[in-house]
C-alpha positions as CSV (number, residue, x, y, z in Angstrom):
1,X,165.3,61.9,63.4
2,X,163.4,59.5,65.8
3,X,159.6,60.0,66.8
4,X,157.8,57.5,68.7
5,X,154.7,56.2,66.6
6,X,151.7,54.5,68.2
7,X,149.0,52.7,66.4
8,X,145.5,52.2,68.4
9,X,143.7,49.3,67.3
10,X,140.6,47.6,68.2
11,X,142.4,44.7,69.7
12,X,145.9,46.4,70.5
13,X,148.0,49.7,70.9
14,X,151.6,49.4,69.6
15,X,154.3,51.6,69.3
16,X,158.2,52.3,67.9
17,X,160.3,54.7,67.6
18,X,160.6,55.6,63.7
19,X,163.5,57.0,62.1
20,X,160.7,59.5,60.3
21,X,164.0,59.8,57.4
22,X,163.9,56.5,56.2
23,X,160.5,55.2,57.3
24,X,162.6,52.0,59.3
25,X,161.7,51.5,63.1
26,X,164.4,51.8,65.4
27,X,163.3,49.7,68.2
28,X,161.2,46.8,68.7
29,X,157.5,47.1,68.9
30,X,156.0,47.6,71.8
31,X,152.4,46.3,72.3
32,X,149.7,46.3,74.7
33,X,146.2,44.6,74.5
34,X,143.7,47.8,73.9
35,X,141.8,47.4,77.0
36,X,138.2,46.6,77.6
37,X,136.0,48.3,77.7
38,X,137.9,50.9,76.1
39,X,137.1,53.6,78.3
40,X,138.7,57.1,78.0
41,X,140.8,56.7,81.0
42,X,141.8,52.7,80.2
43,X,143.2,54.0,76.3
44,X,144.9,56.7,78.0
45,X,146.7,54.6,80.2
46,X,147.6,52.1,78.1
47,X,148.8,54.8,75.6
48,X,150.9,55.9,78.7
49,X,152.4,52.6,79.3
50,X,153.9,52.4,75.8
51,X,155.3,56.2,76.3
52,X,156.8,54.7,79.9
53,X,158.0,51.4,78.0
54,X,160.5,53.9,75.4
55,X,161.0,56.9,78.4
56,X,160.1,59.0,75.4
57,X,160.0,62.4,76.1
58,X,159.7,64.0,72.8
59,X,156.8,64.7,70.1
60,X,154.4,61.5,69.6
61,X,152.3,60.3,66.4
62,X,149.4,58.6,67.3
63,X,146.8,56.8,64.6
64,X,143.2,56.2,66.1
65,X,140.6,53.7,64.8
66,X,137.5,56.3,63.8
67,X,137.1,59.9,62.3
68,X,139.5,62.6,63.9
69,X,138.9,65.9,63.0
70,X,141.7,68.4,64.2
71,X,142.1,66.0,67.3
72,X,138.5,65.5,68.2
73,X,137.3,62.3,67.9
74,X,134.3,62.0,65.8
75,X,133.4,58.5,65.4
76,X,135.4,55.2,67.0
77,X,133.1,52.4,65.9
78,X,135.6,49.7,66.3
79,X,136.8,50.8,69.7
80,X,134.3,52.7,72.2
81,X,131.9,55.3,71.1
82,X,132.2,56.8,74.5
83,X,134.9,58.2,73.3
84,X,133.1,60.4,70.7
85,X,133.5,64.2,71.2
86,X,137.0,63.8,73.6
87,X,139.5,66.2,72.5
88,X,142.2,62.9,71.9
89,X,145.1,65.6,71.3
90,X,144.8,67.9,74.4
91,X,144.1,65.4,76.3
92,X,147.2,63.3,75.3
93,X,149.5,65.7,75.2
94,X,147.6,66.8,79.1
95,X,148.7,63.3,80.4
96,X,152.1,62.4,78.6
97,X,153.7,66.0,78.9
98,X,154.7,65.4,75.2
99,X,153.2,67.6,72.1
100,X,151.0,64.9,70.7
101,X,149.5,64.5,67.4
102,X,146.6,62.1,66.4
103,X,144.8,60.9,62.8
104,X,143.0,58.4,61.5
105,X,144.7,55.3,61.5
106,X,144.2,54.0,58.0
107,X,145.3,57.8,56.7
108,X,148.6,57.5,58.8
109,X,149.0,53.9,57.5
110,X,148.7,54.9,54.1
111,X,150.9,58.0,54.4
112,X,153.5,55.4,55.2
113,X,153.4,53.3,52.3
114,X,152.9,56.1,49.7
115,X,156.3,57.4,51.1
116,X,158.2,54.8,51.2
117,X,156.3,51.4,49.9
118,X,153.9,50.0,47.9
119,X,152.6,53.3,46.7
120,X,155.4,55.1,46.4
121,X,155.8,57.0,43.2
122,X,152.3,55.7,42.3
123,X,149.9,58.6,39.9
124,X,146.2,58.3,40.0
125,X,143.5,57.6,42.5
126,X,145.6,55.0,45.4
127,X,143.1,53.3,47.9
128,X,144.8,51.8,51.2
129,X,143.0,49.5,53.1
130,X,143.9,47.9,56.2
131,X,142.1,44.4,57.1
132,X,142.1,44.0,60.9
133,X,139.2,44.3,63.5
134,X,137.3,47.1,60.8
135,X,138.4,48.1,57.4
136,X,140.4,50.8,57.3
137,X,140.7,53.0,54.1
138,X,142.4,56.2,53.1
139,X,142.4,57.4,49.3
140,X,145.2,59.2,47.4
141,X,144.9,61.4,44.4
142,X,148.6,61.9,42.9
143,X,149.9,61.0,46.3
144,X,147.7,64.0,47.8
145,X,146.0,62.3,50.7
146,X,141.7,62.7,51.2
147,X,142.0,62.2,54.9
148,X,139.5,60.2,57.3
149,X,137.4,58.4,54.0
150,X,135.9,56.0,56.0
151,X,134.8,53.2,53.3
152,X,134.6,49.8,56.0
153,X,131.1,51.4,56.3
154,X,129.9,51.6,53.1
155,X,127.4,48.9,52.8
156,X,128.3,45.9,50.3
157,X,125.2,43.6,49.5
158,X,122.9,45.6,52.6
159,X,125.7,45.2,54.7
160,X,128.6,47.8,56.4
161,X,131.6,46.6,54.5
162,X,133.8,45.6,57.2
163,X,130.6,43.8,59.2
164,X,131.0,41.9,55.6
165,X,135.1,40.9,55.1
166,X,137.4,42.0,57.8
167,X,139.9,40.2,59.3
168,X,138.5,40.1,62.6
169,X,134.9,38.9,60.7
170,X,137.0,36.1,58.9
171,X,137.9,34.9,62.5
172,X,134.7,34.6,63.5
173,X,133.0,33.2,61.0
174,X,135.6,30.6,60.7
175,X,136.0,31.3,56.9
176,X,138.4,29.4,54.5
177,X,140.6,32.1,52.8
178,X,139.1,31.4,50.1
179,X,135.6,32.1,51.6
180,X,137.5,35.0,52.9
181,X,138.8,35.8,49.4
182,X,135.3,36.0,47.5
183,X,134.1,38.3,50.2
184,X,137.2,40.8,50.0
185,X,136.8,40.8,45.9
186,X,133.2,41.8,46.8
187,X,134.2,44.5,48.7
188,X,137.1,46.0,46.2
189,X,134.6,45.6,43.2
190,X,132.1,47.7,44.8
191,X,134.9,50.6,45.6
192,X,135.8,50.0,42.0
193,X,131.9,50.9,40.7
194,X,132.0,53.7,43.0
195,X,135.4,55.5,43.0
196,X,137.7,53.7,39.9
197,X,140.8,53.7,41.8
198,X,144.0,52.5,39.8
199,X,145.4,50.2,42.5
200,X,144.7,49.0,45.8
201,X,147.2,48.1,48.2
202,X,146.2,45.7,50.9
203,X,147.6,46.4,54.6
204,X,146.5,45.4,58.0
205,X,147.9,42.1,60.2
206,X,146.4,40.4,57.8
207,X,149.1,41.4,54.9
208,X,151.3,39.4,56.6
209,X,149.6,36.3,55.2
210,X,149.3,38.0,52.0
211,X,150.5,34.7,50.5
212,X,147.5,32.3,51.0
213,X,144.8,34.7,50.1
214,X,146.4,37.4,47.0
215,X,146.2,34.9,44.5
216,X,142.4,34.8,45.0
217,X,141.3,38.5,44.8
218,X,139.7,39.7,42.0
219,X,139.1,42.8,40.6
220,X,137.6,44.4,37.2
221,X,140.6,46.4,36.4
222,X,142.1,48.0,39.8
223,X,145.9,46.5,40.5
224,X,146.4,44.6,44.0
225,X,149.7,44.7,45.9
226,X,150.4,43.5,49.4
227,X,151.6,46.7,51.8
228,X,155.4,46.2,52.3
229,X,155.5,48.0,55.4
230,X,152.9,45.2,56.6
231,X,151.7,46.2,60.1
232,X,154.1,48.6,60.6
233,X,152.6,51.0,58.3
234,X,150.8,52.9,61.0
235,X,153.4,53.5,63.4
236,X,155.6,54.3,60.9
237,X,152.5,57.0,59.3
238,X,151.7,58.5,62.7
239,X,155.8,59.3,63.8
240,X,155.7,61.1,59.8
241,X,152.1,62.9,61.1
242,X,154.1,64.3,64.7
243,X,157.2,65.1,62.9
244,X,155.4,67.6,60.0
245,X,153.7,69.1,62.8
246,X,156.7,69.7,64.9
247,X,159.1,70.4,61.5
């Protein structure tokens, strides 16, 4: 069964259609810059646009970058905090016509890969974090999921974590990924002091380039592995969220 998945970033809004079965997408992404500012009515219609783009008229997953709380936005620190307090579902599902259902990004990516990749099948305490404009994080106990743990603000050396190592912050800094690495290690070693999680796996746009910057990381005992659903993850997450709801 196909569901159309969209994943609002801080820097874009993509969305697929997701065969919700298999965890594959069935179409090509579709992507739109996330507008600026990010006002309520500029997301919406660029959340409309990639509905248009598939003339999907059934259910929709959607991951969002802050705390949701049975739809309501609580916190969207990497996006627009006018957008605090907005009913995200009714107001969605108001505009597209379509039953709409909305999460936490990094909980929706990480839904994805305990299903069907990197932590599939994986017992213990599972962190997810996605590297992008923030740090995204969900955690999984046996594959049960603690939803919206939002651990890119915990602060690492008197600093928010993902103020501290994200992708975005690597960018900017112009950081080697080496430079990059040490910081990332920094971060993972202080989730490890605080929550002893078995394995981390490592998602994001970032994963894609897993390559130059893996063989750097360093933990005190926690396993590393690249997501293998790369960016996709949070498409693929949100169409799993819509299609539970609507099952």
């Amino acid at each position: 069964m196909d569901i159309l998945g969209i994943d609002i970033g801080g820097s874009g809004i993509k969305g697929a259609l997701v065969d919700v079965e298999t965890g594959n997408l069935t179409t090509e992404r579709h992507k739109v810059l996330t507008p600026s500012p990010a006002t309520q009515s500029a997301v919406v219609s660029a959340v409309e646009e990639v509905v248009r783009h598939f003339g999907w008229k059934g259910a929709i997953g959607c991951g969002f970058p802050g705390l949701v709380i049975n739809g309501i936005v609580r916190t969207a620190p990497n996006i627009n905090d006018v957008l605090v307090g907005i009913d995200s579902q009714q107001l969605l599902r108001t505009t597209t016509g379509s039953d709409v259902t909305v999460l936490n990004d990094a909980d929706t990516a990480g839904v994805a890969e305990m299903t069907f990749g990197a932590g599939r099948d994986q017992p213990g305490t599972v962190f997810m974090l996605t590297f992008g404009t923030g740090i995204g994080s969900a955690i999984f106990r046996d594959g049960d999921l603690v939803p919206n743990a939002e651990l890119g603000h915990l602060e690492v050396g008197g600093v928010e974590a993902e103020k501290f190592a994200s992708a975005q912050i690597r960018k900017d800094l112009k950081l080697s990924w080496e430079g990059w690495a040490k910081r990332v290690s920094k971060v993972l070693q202080t989730y490890e002091a605080l929550f002893s999680p078995d394995l981390f796996i490592i998602g994001g746009g970032v994963s894609r380039k897993a390559d130059k910057f893996f063989p750097l990381l360093r933990t005190k005992y926690a396993r590393i592995v690249p997501a293998q659903m790369q960016n996709n993850a949070g498409i693929v997450g949100a169409a799993m969220a819509a299609a539970e709801r609507n099952g």
